[in-house]
C-alpha positions, 0 to 999 in steps of 0.5 A: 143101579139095584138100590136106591139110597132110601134102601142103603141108609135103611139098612144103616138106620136099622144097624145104629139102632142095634147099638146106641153111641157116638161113632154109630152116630156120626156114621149114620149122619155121614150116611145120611149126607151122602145119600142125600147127594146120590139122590141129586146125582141119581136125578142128574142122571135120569135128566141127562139121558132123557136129554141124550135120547130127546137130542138123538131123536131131534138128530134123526128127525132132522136127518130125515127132513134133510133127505127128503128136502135134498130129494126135493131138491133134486127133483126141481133140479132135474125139472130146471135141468131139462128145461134149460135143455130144450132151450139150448136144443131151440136154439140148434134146431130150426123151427118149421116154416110158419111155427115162429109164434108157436117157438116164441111161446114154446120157448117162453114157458121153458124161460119161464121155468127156468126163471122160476127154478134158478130162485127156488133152486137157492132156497131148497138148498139153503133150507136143506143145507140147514137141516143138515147142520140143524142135524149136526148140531143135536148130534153134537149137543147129543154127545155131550150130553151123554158124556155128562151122563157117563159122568152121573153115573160114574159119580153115583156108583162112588156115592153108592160105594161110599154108602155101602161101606158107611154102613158096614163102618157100623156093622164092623165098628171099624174106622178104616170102613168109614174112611174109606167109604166117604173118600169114595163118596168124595170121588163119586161127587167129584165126578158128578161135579165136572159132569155137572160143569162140563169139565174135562169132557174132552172132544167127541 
C-alpha cells in the first residue's frame, strides 16, 4: 500500500488541531482506533506472505530431492534389472565344460546383487514416495497460506478506506464520511478476521 496508517492519522491530527471541538475529537479517537488495527492487519500481512513464499520454496526443495531420489532409484533398478537378467540367462544357457565353479561364483555375485537391491529398492521408494507428499504438503499449507494473505490485504485496504474518509469526516465536518468510513473500517476487520481463523477459505 502507498501509505502507512502513521501517515493517514497525521494528516488527521494536524486537520483536528485546525478546529478544536467534540466531533473533531471523537473522529481523531476513531482514526486513531483504526489505525491501530491496519497496523496488526499490516503485520498479518507481511508474516503470511513471508509464510506463502518460505512453504513455496520448502515445495520446490522438496520436488527437487524428490526427482533425484526417484532417478536414484531408478538406477538401482536398472542395476537390480539386469542382474536378475543374467540370472535367469544362467539358467537357459549351459556353462562350458569345466566352468561349473566359475558359474557357481558368477551366479552367486549376481544373487548377491539381487539380494541387496530387493531390500534397498524398498527403501528408496518409500523415501521418495515421501518426499513427494512432504512436497504435497508444503504445496498445500502454501496455498492457505496465501489465501489468508489475500484475506490480510483485503482487510487493510478496508481499514485504509475507513482511515481516509474519517479523515475527511474532519475536513468536510460531515457525519455521512464518518459513518461510512468505520463501516469500511468494520468490513476491513471482518475480513482480517476470517483470514486470521481460517474461516470461509474454500478448497484450494
Amino acid at each position: 500500500m502507498s501509505h502507512g496508517p502513521e501517515q493517514q492519522i497525521e494528516h488527521a491530527e494536524h486537520a483536528a488541531h485546525a478546529v478544536h471541538d467534540d466531533f473533531n475529537r471523537k473522529v481523531t479517537i476513531s482514526i486513531a482506533g483504526i489505525a491501530a488495527l491496519l497496523a496488526c492487519v499490516t503485520m498479518l500481512g507481511h508474516r503470511a506472505h513471508n509464510e506463502t513464499l518460505q512453504l513455496q520454496n520448502e515445495a520446490g526443495r522438496m520436488a527437487t530431492e524428490a526427482t533425484d531420489a526417484w532417478n536414484y532409484y531408478q538406477t538401482k533398478n536398472i542395476r537390480s534389472f539386469q542382474a536378475r537378467l543374467m540370472l535367469s540367462q544362467m539358467k537357459v544357457f549351459a556353462p562350458r565344460d569345466g566352468s561349473d565353479a566359475e558359474s557357481v561364483m558368477v551366479r552367486k555375485e549376481y544373487q548377491d546383487e539381487v539380494d541387496k537391491y530387493s531390500v534397498k529398492l524398498l527403501k528408496l521408494q518409500k523415501e521418495a514416495e515421501d518426499l513427494v507428499n512432504k512436497g504435497k504438503e508444503y504445496a498445500e499449507e502454501s496455498h492457505k497460506a496465501h489465501a489468508r494473505a489475500d484475506r490480510f490485504d483485503y482487510g487493510e485496504l478496508g481499514l485504509q478506506l475507513g482511515v481516509v474518509l474519517c479523515s475527511l469526516a474532519i475536513l468536510t465536518r460531515s457525519r455521512a464520511f464518518l459513518y461510512v468510513g468505520l463501516v469500511g473500517a468494520l468490513i476491513g476487520c471482518l475480513v482480517a478476521l476470517t483470514g486470521m481463523l481460517g474461516l470461509f477459505m474454500g478448497g484450494h
